[in-house]
PASEBA-1860 file (N, C-alpha, C; in nm, 3 decimals):
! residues 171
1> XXXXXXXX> 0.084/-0.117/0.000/0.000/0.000/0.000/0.089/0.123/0.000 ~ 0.062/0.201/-0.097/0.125/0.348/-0.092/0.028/0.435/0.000 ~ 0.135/0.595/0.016/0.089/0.678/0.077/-0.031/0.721/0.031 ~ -0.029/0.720/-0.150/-0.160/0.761/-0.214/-0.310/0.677/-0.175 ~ -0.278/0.604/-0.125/-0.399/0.461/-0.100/-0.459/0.501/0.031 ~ -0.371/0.559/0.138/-0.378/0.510/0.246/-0.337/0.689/0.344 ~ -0.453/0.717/0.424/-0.396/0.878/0.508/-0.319/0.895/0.532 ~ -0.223/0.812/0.591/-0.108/0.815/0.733/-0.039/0.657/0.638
9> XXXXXXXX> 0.133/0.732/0.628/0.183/0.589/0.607/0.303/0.607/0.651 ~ 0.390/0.511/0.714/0.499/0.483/0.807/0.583/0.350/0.735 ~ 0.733/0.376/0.723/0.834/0.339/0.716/0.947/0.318/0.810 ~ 0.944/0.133/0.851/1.021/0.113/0.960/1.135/0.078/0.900 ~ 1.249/0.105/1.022/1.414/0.121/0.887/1.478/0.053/0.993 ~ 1.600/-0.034/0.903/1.693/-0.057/1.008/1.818/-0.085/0.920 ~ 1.929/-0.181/0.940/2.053/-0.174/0.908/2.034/-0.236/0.755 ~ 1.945/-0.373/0.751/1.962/-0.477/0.631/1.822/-0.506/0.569
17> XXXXXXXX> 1.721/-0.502/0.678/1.588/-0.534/0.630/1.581/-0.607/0.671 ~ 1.617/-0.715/0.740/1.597/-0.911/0.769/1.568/-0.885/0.909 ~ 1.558/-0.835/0.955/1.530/-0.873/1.126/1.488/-0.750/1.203 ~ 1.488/-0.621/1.223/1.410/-0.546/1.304/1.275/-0.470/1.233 ~ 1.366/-0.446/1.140/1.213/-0.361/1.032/1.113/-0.410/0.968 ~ 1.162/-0.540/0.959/1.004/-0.660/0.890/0.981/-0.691/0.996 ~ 1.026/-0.715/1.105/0.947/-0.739/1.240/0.852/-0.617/1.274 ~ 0.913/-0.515/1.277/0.803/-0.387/1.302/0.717/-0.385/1.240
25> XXXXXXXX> 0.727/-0.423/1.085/0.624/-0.397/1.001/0.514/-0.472/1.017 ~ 0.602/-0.619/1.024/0.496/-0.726/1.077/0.367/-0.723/1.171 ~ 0.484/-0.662/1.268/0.372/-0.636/1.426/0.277/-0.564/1.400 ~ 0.342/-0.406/1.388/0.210/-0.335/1.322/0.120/-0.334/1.262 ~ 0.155/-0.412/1.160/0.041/-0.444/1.015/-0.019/-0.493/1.082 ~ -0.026/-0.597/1.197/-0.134/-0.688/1.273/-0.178/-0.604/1.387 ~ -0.136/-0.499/1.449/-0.233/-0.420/1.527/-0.345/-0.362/1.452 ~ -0.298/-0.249/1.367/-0.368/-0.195/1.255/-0.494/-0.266/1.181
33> XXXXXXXX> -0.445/-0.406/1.175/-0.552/-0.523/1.120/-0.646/-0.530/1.196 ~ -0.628/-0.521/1.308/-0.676/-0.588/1.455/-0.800/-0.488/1.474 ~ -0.743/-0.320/1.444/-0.783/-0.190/1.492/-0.880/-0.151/1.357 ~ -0.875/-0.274/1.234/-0.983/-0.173/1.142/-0.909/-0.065/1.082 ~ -0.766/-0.050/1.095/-0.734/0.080/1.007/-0.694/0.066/0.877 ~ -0.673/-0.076/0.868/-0.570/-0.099/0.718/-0.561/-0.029/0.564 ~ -0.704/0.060/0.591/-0.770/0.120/0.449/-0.704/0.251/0.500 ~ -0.644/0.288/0.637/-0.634/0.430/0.669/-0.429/0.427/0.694
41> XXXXXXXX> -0.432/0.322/0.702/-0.250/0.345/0.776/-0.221/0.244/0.675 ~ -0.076/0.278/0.587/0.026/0.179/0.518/0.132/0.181/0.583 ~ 0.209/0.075/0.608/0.323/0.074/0.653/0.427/-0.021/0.543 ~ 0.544/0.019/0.535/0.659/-0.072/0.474/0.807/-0.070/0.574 ~ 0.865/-0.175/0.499/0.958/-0.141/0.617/1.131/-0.166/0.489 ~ 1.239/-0.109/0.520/1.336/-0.078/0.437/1.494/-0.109/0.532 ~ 1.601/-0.063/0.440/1.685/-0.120/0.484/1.828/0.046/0.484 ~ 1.908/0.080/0.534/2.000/0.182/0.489/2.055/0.150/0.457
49> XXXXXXXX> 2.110/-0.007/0.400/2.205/-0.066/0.361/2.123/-0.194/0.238 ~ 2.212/-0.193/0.148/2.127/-0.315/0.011/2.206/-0.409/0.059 ~ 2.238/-0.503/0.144/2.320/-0.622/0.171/2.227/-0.737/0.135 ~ 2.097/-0.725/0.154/1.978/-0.861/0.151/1.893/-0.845/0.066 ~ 1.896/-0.720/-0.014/1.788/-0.696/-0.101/1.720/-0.801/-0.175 ~ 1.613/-0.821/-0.191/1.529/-0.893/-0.216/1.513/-1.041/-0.127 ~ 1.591/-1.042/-0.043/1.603/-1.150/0.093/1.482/-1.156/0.130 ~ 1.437/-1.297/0.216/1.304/-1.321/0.338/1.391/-1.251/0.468
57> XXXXXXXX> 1.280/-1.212/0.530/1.329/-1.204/0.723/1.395/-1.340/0.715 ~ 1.519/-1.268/0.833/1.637/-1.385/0.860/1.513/-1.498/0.943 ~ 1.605/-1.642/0.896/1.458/-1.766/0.964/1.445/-1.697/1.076 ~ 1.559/-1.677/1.232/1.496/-1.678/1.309/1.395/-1.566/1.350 ~ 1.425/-1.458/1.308/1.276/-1.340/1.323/1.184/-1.428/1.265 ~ 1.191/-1.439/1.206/1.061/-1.533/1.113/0.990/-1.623/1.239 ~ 1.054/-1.722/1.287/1.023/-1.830/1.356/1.001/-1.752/1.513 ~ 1.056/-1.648/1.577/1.003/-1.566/1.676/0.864/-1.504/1.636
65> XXXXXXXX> 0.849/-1.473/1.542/0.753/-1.398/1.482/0.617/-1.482/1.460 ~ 0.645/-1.597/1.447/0.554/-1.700/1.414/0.484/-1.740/1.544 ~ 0.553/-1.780/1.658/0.535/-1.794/1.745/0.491/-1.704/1.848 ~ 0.430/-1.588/1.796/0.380/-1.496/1.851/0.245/-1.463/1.728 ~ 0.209/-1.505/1.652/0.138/-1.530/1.551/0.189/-1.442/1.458 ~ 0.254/-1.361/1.438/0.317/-1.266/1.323/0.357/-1.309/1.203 ~ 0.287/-1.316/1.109/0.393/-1.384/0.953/0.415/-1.316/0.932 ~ 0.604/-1.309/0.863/0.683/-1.239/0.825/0.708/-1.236/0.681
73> XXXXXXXX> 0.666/-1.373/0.655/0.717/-1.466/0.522/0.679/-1.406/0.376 ~ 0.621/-1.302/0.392/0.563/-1.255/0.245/0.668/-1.135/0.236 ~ 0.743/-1.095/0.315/0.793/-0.963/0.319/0.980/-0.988/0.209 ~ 1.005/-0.905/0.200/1.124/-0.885/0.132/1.185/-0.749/0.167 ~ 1.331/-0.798/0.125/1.447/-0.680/0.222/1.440/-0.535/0.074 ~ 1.416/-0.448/0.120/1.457/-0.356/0.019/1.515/-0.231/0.063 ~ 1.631/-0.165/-0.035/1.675/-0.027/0.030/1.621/0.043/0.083 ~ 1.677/0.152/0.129/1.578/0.289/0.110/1.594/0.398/0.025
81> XXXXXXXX> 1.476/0.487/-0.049/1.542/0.531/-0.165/1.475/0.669/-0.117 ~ 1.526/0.775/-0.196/1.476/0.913/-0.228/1.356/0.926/-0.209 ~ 1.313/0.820/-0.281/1.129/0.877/-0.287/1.078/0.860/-0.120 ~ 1.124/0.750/-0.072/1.073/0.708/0.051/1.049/0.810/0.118 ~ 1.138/0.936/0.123/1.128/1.092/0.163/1.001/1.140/0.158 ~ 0.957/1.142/0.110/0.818/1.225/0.048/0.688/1.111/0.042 ~ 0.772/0.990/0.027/0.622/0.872/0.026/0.557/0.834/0.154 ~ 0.660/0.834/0.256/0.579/0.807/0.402/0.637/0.945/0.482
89> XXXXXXXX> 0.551/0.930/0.544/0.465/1.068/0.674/0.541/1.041/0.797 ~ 0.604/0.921/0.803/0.694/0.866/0.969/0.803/0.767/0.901 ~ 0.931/0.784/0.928/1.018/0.720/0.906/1.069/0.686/0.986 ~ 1.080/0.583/1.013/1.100/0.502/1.224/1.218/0.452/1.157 ~ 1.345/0.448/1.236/1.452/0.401/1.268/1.432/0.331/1.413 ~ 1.564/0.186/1.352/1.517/0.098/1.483/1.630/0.166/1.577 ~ 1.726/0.242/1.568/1.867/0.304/1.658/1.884/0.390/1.580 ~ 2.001/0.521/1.666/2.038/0.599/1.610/2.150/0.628/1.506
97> XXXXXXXX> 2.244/0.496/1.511/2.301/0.500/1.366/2.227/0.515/1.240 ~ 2.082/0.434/1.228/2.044/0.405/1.118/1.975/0.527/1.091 ~ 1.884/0.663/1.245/1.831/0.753/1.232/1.978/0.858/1.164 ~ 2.074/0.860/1.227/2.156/0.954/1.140/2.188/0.955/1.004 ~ 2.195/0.844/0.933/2.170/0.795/0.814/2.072/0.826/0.680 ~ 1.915/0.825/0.781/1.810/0.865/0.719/1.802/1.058/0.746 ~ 1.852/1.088/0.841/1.862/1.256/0.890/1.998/1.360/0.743 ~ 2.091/1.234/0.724/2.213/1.257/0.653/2.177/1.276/0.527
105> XXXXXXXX> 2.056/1.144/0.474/1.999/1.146/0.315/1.830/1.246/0.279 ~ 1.769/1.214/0.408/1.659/1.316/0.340/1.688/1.449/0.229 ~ 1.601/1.458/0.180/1.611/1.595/0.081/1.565/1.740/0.219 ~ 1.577/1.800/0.192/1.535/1.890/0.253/1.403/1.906/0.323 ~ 1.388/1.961/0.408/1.235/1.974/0.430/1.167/1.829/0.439 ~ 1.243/1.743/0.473/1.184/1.585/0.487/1.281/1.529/0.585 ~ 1.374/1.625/0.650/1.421/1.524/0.774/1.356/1.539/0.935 ~ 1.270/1.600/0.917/1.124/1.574/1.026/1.087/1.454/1.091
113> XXXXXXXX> 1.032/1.390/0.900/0.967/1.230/0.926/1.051/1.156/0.974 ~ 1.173/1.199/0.985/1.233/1.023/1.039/1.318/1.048/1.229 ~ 1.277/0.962/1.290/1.252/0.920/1.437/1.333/0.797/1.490 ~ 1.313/0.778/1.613/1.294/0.687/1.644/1.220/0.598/1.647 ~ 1.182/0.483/1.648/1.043/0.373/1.619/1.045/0.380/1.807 ~ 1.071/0.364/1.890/1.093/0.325/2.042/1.005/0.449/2.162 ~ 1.043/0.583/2.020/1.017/0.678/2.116/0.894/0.655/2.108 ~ 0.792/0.587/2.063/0.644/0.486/2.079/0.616/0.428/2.150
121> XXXXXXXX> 0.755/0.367/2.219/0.735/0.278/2.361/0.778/0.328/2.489 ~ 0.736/0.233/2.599/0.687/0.277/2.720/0.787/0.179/2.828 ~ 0.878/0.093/2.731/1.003/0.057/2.834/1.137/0.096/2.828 ~ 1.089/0.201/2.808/1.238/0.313/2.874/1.348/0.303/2.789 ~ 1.351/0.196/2.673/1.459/0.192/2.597/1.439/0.289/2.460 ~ 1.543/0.364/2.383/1.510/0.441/2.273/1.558/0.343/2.148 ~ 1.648/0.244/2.128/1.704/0.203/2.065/1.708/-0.002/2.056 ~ 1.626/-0.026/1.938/1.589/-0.183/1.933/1.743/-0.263/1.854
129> XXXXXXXX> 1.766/-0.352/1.989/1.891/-0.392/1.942/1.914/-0.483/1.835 ~ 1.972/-0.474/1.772/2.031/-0.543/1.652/2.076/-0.720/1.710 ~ 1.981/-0.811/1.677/2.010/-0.928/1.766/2.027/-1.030/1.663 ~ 2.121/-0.993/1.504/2.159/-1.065/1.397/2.253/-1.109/1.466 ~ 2.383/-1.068/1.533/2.511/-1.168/1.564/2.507/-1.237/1.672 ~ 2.347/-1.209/1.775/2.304/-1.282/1.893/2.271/-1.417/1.897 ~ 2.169/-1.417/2.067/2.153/-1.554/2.059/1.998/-1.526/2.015 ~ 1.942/-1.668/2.009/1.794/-1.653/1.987/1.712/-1.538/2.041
137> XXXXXXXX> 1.763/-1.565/2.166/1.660/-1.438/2.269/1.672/-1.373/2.273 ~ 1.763/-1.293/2.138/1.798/-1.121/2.147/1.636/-1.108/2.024 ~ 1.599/-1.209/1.954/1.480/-1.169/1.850/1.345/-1.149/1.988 ~ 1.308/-1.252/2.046/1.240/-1.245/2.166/1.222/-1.095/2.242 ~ 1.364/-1.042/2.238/1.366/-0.875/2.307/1.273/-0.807/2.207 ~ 1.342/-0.852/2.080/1.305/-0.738/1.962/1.138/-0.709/1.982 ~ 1.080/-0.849/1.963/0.955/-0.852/1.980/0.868/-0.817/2.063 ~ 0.947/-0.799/2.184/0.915/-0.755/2.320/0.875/-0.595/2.308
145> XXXXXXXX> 1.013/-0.584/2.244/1.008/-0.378/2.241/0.938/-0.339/2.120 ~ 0.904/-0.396/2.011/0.856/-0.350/1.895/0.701/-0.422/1.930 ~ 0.656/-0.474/2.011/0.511/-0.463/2.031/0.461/-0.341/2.116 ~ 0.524/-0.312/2.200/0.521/-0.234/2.297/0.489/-0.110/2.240 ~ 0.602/-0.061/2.163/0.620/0.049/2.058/0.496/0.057/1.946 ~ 0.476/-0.055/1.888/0.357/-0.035/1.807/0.214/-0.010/1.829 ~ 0.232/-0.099/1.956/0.098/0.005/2.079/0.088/0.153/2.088 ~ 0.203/0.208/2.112/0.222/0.316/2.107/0.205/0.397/1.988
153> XXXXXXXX> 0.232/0.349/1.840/0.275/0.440/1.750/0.115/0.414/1.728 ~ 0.046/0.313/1.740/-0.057/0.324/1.676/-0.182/0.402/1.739 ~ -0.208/0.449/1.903/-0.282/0.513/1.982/-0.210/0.638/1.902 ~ -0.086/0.664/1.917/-0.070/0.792/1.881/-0.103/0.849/1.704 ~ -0.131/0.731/1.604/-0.175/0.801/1.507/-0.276/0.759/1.513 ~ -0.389/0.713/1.609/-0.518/0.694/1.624/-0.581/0.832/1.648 ~ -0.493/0.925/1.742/-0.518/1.040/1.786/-0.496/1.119/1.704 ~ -0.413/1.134/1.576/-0.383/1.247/1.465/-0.484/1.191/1.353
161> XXXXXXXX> -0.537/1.109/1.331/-0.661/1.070/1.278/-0.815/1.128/1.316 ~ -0.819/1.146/1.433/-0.972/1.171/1.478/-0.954/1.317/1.487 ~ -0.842/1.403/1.476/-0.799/1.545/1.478/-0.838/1.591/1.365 ~ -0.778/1.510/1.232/-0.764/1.525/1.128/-0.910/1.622/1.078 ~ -0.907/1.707/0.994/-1.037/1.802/0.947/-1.154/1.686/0.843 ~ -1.300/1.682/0.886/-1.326/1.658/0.764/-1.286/1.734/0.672 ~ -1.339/1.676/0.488/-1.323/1.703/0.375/-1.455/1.812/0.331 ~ -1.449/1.857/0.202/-1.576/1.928/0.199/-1.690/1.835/0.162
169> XXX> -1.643/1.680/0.113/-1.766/1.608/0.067/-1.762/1.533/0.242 ~ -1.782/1.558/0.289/-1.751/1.484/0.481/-1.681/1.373/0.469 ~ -1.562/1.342/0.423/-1.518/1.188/0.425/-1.355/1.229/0.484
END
């Protein structure tokens, strides 16, 4: 789903694409599902680096993800490009390497949208750790803090939604 499809659309970012940002996307897409918004919020999720491009989520996000009911399996790793600037409204970084990155490439007047994904959540951490060179239970954290967070991101664009002005035809 593009921004054109959809009011509000959000781009979760991280180092490769395989393991924090298809997890975010994942999670979210299933709150959002959950919440009836899917016609109102798009989300994608991208990479600052092309190392996996066109890759699945690494198995084990996948298999954490599963086990929390999340399918990951349709998703694929892709850069992040120019347009992404102007195509989504929130550009969530999973840490601040990857936010300086996206702050470094925006065009002008588009380094606003991009954040933290964490500053959504409510356990005190700002930054979702990178748990590719870990053990299993660093994906388990991930999932931990990126549900948490997506609770969050999603009350909070629940609230810039019902703000939002009607149209002149009321829709």
């Amino acid at each position: 789903m593009s921004k054109g499809e959809a009011a509000i659309s959000v781009l979760f970012v991280c180092m490769g694409n395989i393991c924090r940002s298809p997890t975010a996307e994942g999670v979210f897409r299933h709150h959002v599902e959950e919440a009836g918004l899917s016609e109102v919020i798009a989300m994608a999720s991208a990479g600052t680096h092309g190392y996996h491009v066109g890759n699945r989520p690494d198995p084990r996000a996948q298999a954490a993800a599963l086990r929390r009911r999340y399918d990951l399996s349709a998703l694929r790793a892709r850069q992040v490009v120019a347009a992404d600037f102007e195509r989504f409204d929130h550009i969530l970084a999973m840490d601040r390497a990857n936010l300086a990155y996206l702050q470094r490439e925006a065009p002008a007047g588009f380094r606003n949208r991009a954040r933290l994904f964490l500053e959504f959540g409510s356990m005190g951490m700002l930054e979702v750790p990178d748990p590719y060179y870990g053990a299993v239970g660093g994906f388990e954290h991930v999932l931990d803090l990126v549900e948490d967070a997506s609770r969050g991101l999603l009350s909070y664009l629940q609230q810039s939604i019902t703000k939002r002005p009607l149209s002149a035809d009321g829709g």
